[in-house]
C-alpha positions in Angstrom: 10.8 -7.9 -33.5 11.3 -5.9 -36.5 14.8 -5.4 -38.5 14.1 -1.4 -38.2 13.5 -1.3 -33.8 17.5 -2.0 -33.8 19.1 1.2 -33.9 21.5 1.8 -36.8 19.6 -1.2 -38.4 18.1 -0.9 -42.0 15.0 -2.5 -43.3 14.9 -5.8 -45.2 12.5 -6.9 -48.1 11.4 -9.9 -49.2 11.4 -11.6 -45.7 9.6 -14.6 -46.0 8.8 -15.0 -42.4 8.3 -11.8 -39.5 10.8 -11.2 -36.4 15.0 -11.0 -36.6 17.3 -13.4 -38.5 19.6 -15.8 -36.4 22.0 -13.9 -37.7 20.7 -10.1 -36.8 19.4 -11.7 -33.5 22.9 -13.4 -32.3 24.6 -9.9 -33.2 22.2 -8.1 -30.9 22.9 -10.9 -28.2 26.8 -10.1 -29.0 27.0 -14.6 -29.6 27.9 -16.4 -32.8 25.3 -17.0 -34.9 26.6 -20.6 -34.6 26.2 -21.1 -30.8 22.4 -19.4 -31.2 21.5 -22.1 -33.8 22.7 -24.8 -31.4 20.9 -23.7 -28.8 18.1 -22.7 -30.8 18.0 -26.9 -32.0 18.7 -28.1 -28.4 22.6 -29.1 -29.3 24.4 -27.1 -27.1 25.7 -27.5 -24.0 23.6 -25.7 -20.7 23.9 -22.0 -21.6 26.1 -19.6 -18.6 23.9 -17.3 -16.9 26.0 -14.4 -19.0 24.4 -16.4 -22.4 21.0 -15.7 -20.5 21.5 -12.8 -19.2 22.0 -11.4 -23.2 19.2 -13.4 -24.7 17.2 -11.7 -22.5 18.2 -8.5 -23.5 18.0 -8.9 -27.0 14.4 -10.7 -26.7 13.2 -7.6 -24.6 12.3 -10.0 -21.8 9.9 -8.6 -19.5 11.2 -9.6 -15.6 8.9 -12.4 -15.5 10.0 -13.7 -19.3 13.1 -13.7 -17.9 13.0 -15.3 -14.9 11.1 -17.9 -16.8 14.3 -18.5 -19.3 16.8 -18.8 -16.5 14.4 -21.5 -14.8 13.7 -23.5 -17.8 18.1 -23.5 -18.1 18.0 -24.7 -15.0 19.7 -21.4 -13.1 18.2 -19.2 -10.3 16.7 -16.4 -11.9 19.0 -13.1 -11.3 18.3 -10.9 -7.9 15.7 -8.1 -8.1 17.0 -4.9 -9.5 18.5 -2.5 -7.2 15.7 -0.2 -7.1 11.6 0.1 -8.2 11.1 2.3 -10.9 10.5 5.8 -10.6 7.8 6.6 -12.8 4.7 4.9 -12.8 3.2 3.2 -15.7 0.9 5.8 -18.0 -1.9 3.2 -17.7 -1.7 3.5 -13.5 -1.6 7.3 -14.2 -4.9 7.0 -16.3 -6.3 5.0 -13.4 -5.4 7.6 -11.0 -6.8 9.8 -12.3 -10.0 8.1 -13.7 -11.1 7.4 -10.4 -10.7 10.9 -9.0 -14.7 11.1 -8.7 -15.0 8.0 -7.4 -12.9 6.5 -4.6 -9.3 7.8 -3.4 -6.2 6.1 -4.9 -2.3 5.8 -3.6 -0.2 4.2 -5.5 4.1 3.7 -3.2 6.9 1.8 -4.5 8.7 -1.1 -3.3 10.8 1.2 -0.7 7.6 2.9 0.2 8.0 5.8 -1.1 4.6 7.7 -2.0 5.0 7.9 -5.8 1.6 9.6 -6.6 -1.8 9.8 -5.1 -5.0 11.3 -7.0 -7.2 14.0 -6.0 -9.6 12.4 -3.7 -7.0 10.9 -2.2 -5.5 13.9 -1.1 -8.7 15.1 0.1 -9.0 12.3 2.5 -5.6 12.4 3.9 -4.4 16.0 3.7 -0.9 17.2 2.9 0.8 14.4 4.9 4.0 14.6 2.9 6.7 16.8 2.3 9.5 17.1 0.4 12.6 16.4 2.7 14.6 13.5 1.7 12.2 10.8 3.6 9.3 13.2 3.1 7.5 11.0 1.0 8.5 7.3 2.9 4.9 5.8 4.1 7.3 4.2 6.8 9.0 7.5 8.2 5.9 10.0 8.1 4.1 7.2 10.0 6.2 7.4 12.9 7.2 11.7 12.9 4.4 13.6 10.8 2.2 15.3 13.1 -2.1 15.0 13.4 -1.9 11.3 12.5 -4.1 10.6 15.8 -6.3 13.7 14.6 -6.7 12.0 10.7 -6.4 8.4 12.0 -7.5 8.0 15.4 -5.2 6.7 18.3 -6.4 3.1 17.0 -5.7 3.9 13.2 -2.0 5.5 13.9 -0.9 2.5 16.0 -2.2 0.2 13.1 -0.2 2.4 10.7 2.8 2.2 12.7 2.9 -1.5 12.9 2.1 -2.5 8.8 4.9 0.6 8.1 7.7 -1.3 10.4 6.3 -4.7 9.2 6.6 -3.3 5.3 9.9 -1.7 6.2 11.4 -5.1 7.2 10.1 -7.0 3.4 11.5 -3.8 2.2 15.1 -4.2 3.1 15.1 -7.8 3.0 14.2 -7.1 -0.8 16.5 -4.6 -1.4 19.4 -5.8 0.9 22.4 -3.4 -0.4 20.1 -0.1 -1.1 21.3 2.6 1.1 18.0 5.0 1.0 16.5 2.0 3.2 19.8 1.5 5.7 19.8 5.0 6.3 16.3 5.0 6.5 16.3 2.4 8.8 19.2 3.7 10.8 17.3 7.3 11.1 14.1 5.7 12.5 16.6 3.6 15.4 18.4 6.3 16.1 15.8 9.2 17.3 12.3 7.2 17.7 11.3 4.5 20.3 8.1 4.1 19.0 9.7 2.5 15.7 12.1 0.2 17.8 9.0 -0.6 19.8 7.4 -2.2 16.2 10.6 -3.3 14.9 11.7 -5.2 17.9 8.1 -7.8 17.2 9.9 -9.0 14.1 7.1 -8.8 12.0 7.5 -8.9 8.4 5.2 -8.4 5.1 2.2 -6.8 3.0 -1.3 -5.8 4.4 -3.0 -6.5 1.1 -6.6 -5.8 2.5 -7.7 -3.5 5.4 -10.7 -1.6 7.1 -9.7 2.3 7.8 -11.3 4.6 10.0 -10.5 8.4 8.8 -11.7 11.6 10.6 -12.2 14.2 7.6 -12.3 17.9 8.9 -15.2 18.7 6.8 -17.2 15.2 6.3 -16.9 13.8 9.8 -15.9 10.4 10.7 -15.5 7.8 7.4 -14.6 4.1 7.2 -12.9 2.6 3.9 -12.5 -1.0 2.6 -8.6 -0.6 1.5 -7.3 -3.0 -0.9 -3.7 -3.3 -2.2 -2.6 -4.4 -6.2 0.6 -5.3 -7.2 2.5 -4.0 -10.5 5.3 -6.6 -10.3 7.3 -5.4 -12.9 8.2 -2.0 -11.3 7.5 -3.0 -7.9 4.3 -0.5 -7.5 1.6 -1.4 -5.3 -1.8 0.3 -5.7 -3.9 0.8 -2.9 -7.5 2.0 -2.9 -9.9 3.3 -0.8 -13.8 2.1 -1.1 -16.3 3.7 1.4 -17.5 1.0 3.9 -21.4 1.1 4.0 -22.7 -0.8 6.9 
């Protein structure tokens, strides 16, 4: 890290080595420069999780980086945010859209929320989504958007049904206090057996692989190989679509 990336922060010559002084580096943690050399030279006492918490901030800690500090003090690393991120990563949009002429990619959040979905991809499934306030949840437009059986067969929508409920469930157990989901939740409960009829097997977790049988209005009847990647950091998952040649 560089003198000039802190704001209001000048640039300093002669440096003999690169990266922050204690000094600058304990005033962006907001700790005496004398605590950060202790624990710097392994003479002070097991940091507090607050001491952690602003290391990590003033390192930049990515999620992992930081989870890895509170470990190696010898604390539980801190509870996932509140929320995925709402953008997706300008690399993921470059992939996106790389493979528009080749295979259809979806890439949902955490709370399964449709996030963005290329081209092809929208050629496949048709305009599935809409923009009321669950318009976009994988979880609620499996279980009230109409023509699933047409796109997906009887076979395909009841598959769809039970890996939404099942992702539904990780979702909420990950993001315990985040109302979107409890309402959600309490939406699907209130007005649609089918849902209760999933929910009430108590399953719980990701699909990461999966064989899906589309009917495309114009190219008949298509199988894809369907494999899911994770972007841990915002809590993205990437899912795409490979024509199944038998």
């Amino acid at each position: 890290m560089a003198p000039r990336d802190r704001p209001g922060a000048s640039p300093l010559s002669h440096r003999r080595v690169p990266g922050l002084r204690r000094q600058e580096l304990a005033d962006i943690a907001g700790i005496s420069v004398e605590y950060y050399t202790r624990l710097e030279q392994g003479r002070a006492a097991r940091p507090s999780r607050e001491i952690l918490t602003a290391l990590a901030r003033a390192f930049r800690l990515s999620n992992a980086e930081r989870d890895h500090l509170f470990r190696l003090a010898g604390e539980r690393p801190p509870p996932p945010s509140r929320a995925p991120a709402t953008e997706i990563r300008p690399g993921l949009q470059q992939l996106l859209d790389g493979l528009n002429d080749v295979m259809p990619v979806t890439i949902h959040d955490g709370r399964l929320d449709m996030l963005a979905f290329n081209t092809a991809a929208a050629d496949l499934f048709g305009p599935l989504f809409d923009d009321g306030h669950y318009g976009r949840n994988i979880a609620y437009q499996a279980f009230t958007a109409t023509g699933l059986d047409k796109v997906l067969g009887n076979e395909g929508a009841e598959q769809l049904a039970r890996v939404a409920t099942a992702e539904l469930r990780k979702a909420l157990s990950h993001y315990s206090e985040d109302e979107y989901l409890r309402s959600l939740f309490r939406e699907l409960s209130a007005n649609n057996p089918e849902f209760d009829r999933h929910w009430q097997k108590g399953e719980i977790g990701t699909w990461s692989s999966a064989m899906k049988h589309v009917n495309h209005p114009t190219k008949g009847p298509l199988t894809f190989d369907s494999e899911m990647l994770h972007d841990p950091e915002n809590d993205h998952w990437v899912m795409l679509f490979t024509l199944h040649h038998t």
